[in-house]
MARVO-810399 format. One record per residue (C-alpha): residue number from 1; residue in three letters; x, y, z. Coordinates in steps of 0.5 Angstrom, whole numbers, padded with zeros to 4 digits. Example, Ala and Ser with C-alpha at 12.3 -4.5 7.8 and 13.67 -1.06 7.14 Angstrom:
2
+-----+---------+-------+-------+-------+
| num | residuo |    px |    py |    pz |
+-----+---------+-------+-------+-------+
|   1 |     ALA |  0025 | -0009 |  0016 |
|   2 |     SER |  0027 | -0002 |  0014 |
+-----+---------+-------+-------+-------+
END
This chain:
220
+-----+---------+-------+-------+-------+
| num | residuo |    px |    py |    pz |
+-----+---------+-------+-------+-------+
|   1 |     UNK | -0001 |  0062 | -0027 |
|   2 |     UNK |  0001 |  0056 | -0023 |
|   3 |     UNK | -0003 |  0050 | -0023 |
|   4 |     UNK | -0007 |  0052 | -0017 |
|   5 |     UNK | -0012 |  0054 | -0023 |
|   6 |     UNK | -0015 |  0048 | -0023 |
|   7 |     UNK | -0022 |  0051 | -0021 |
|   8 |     UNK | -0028 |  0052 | -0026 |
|   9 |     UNK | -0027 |  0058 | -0028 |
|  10 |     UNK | -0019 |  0057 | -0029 |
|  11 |     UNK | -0018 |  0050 | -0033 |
|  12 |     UNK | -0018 |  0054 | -0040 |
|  13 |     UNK | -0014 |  0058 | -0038 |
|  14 |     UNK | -0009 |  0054 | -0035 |
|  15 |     UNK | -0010 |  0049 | -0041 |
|  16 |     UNK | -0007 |  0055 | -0045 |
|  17 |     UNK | -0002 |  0057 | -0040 |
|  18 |     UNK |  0000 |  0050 | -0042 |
|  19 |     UNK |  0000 |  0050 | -0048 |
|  20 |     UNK |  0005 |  0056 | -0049 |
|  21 |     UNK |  0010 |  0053 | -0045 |
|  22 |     UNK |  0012 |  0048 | -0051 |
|  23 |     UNK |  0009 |  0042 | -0049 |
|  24 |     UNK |  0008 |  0036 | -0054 |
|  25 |     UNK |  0001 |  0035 | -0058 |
|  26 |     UNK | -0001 |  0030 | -0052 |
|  27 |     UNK | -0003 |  0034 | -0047 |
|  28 |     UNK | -0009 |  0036 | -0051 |
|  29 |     UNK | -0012 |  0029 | -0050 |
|  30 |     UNK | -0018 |  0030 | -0045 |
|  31 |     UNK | -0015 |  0029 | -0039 |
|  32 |     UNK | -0011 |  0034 | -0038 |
|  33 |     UNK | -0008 |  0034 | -0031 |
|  34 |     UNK | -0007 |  0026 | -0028 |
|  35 |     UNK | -0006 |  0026 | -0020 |
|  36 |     UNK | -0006 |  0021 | -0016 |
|  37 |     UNK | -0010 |  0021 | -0009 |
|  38 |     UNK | -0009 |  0019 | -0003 |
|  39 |     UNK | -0015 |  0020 |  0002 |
|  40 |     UNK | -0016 |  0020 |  0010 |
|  41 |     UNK | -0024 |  0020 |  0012 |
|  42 |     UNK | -0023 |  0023 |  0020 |
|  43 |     UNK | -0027 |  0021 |  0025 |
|  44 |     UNK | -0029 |  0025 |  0031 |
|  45 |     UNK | -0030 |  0022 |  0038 |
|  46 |     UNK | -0037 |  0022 |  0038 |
|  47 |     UNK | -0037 |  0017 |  0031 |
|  48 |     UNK | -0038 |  0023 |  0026 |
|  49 |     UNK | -0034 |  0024 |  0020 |
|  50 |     UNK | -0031 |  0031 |  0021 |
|  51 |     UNK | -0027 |  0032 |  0015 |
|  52 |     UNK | -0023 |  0029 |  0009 |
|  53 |     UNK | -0016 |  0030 |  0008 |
|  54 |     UNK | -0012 |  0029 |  0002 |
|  55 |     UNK | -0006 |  0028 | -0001 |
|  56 |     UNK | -0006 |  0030 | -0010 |
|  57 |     UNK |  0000 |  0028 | -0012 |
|  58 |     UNK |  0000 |  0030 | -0020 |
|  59 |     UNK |  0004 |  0029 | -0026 |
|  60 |     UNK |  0011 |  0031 | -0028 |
|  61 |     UNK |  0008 |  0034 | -0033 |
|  62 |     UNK |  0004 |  0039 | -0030 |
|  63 |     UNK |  0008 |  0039 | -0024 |
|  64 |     UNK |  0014 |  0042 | -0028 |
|  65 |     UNK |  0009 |  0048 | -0031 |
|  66 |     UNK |  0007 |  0049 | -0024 |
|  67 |     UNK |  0015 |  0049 | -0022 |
|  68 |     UNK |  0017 |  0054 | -0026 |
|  69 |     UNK |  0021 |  0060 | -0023 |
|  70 |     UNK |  0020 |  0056 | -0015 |
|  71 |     UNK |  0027 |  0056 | -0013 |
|  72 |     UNK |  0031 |  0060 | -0016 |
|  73 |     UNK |  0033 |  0063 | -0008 |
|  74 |     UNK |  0033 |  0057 | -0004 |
|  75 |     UNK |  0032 |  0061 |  0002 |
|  76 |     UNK |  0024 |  0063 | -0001 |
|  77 |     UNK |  0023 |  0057 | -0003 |
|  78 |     UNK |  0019 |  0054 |  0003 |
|  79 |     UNK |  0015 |  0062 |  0004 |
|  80 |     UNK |  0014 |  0060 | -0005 |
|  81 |     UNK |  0010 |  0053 | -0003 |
|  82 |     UNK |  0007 |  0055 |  0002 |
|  83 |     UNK |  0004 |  0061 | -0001 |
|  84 |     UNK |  0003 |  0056 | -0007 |
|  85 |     UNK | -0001 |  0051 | -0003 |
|  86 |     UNK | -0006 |  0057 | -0001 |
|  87 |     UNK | -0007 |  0060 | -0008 |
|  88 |     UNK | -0009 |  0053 | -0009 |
|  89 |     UNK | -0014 |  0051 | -0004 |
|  90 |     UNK | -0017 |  0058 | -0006 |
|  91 |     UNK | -0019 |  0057 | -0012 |
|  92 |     UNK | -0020 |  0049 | -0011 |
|  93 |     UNK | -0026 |  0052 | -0006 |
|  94 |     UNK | -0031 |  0054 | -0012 |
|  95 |     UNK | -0031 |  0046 | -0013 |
|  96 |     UNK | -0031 |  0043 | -0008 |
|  97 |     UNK | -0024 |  0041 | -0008 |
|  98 |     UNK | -0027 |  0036 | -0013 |
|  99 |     UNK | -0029 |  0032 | -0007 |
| 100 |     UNK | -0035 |  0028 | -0007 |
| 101 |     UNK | -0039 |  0026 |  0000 |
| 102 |     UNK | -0045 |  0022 |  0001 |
| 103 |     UNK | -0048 |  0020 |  0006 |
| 104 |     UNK | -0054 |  0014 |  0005 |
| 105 |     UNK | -0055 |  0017 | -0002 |
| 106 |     UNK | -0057 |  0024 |  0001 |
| 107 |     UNK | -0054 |  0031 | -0002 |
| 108 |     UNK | -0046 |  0032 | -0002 |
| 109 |     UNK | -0043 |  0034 |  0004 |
| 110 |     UNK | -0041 |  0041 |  0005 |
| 111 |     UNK | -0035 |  0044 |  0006 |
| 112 |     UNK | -0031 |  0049 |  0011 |
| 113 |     UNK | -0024 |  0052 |  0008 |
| 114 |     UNK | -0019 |  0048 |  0008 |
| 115 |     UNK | -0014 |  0047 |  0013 |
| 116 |     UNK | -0008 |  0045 |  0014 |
| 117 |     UNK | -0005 |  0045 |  0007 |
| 118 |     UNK |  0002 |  0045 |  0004 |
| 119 |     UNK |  0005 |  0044 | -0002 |
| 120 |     UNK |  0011 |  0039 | -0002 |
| 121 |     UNK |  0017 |  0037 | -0008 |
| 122 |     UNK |  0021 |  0030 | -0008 |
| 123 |     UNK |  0028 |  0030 | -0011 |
| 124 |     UNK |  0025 |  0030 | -0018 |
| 125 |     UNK |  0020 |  0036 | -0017 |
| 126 |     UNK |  0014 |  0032 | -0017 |
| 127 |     UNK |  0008 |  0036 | -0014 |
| 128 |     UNK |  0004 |  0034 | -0008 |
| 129 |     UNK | -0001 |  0038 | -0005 |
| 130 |     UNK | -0004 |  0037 |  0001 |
| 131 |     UNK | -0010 |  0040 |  0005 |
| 132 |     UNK | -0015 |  0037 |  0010 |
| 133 |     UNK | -0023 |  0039 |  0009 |
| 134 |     UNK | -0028 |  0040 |  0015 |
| 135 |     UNK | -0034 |  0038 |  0014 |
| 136 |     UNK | -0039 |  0044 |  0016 |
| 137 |     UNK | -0043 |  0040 |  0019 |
| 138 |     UNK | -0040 |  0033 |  0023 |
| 139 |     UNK | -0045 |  0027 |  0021 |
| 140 |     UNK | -0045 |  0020 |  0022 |
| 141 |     UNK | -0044 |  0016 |  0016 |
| 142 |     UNK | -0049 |  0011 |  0017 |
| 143 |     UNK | -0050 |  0005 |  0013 |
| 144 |     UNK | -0047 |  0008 |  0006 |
| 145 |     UNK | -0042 |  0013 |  0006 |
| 146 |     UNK | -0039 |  0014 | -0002 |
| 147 |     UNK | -0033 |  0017 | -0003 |
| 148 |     UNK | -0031 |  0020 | -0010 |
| 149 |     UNK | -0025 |  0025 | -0012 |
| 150 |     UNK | -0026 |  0027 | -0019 |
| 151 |     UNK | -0027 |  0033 | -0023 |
| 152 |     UNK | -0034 |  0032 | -0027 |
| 153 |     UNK | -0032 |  0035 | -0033 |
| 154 |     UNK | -0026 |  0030 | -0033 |
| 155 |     UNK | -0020 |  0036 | -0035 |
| 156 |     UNK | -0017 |  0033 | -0029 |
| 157 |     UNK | -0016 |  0026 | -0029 |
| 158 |     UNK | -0016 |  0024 | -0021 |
| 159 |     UNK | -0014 |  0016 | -0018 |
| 160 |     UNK | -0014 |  0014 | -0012 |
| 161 |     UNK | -0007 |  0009 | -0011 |
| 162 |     UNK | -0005 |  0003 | -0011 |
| 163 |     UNK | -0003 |  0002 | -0004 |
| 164 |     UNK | -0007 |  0005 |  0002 |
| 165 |     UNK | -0012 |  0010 | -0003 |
| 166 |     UNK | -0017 |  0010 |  0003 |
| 167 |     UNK | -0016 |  0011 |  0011 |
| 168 |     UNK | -0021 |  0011 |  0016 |
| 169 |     UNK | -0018 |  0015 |  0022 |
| 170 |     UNK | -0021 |  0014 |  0029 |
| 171 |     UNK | -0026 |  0011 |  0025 |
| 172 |     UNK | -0031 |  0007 |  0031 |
| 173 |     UNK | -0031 |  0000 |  0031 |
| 174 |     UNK | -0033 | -0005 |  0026 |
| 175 |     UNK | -0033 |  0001 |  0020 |
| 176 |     UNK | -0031 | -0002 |  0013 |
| 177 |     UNK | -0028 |  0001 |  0007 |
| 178 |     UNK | -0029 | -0002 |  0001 |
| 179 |     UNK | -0027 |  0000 | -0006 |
| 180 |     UNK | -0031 |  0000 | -0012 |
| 181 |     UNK | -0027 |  0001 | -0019 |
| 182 |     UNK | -0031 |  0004 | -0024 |
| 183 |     UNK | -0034 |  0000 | -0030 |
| 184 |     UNK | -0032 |  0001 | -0037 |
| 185 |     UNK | -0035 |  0006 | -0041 |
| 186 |     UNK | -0041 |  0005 | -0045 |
| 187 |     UNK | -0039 |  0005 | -0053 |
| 188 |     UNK | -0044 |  0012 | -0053 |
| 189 |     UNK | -0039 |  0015 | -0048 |
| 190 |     UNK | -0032 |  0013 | -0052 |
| 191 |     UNK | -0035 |  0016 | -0057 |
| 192 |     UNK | -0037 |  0023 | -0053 |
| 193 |     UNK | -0029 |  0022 | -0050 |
| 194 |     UNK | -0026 |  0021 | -0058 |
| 195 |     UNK | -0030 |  0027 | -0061 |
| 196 |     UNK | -0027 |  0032 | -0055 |
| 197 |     UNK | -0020 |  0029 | -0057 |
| 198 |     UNK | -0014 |  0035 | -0059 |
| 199 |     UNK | -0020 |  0040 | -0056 |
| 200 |     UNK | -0021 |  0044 | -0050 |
| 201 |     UNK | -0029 |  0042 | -0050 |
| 202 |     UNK | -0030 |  0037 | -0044 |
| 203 |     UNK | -0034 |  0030 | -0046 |
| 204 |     UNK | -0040 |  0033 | -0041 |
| 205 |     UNK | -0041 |  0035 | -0034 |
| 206 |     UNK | -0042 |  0029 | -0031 |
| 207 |     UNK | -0037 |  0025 | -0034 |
| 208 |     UNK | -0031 |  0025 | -0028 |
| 209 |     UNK | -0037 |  0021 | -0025 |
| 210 |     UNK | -0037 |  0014 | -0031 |
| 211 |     UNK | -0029 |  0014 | -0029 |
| 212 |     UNK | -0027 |  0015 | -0022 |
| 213 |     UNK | -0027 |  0010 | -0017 |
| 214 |     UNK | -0032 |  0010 | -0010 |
| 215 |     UNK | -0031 |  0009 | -0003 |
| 216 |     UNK | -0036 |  0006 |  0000 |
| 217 |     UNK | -0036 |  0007 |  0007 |
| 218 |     UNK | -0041 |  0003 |  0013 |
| 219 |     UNK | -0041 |  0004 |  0020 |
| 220 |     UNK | -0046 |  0001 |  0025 |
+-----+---------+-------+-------+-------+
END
């Protein structure tokens, strides 16, 4: 099992997975998984947001579980990606690819099956996996457009980086983007997040929420 099981029903058994390879004690602590995320918000001709497109690049640990095996023929390794980046928007389809779209404070947008998707290694073999989501219905973001990433139950600790975490693409005239960064949690959530420490228990279905950044986006 490769580290395209990060949708519901996978977690506990990549945890397991995980684990089985020898990894030390740390990666017990609640998160499992860290990824960095860049994101593009795309825009059509007509002004609607048509899709989001992202950029997951993840942890060497987890990278170095997901690695295993790739490579051993050089000649396969671009079929052995490319089949690895399907077997991971795949499974991350049940989640909605932990992708988070709402527009003036109505329902998360819907999505169609990722496009556009592939998994690509750098010289040390960190994982980056990226894919484009249509939105099912294109829909003008209005005044309060939020963006998150993150996974609610906080298996997967997902952060926008530090330099260009957001793009707006063929964006109308006079959009903004602003970043909001979560606030610190409160003592109660610390506590919830300290019990769940060396367990495979998540601190509660709605936590990825308390800590992951929002996009918020405005168009006339």
């Amino acid at each position: 099992m490769r580290f395209g099981c990060l949708g519901t029903l996978c977690r506990v058994a990549a945890l397991s997975a995980l684990l089985t390879t020898g990894f030390t004690a740390s990666a017990l602590a609640h998160p499992h998984v860290f990824v960095s995320v860049k994101t593009n918000v795309v825009f059509g001709p007509d002004g609607k947001v048509t899709g989001v497109r992202q950029s997951w690049t993840f942890d060497d640990m987890y990278s170095a579980f997901a690695t295993q095996g790739l490579g051993a023929d050089p000649a396969k390794l671009p079929d052995e990606l490319k089949a690895l980046a399907k077997v991971n928007v795949e499974q991350l389809e049940e989640a909605s690819f932990f992708t988070f779209l709402r527009i003036n404070g109505k329902q998360q947008a819907e999505f169609s099956p990722a496009v556009d998707y592939n998994v690509t290694l750098d010289k040390e073999k960190i994982v980056t996996l990226s894919f484009t989501v249509p939105l099912k219905r294109p829909t003008a973001p209005g005044k309060a457009m939020v963006l998150q990433v993150t996974d609610p139950s906080y298996f997967v600790a997902f952060d926008f980086e530090k330099e260009k975490p957001v793009t707006l693409e063929n964006a109308p005239s006079g959009c903004s983007l602003n970043l909001i960064q979560p606030q610190g949690l409160s003592a109660a959530d610390q506590k919830r997040l300290n019990d769940v420490m060396g367990t495979n228990d998540s601190p509660g279905q709605d936590f990825g929420f308390k800590l992951a950044s929002r996009a918020i986006i405005a168009c006339p």
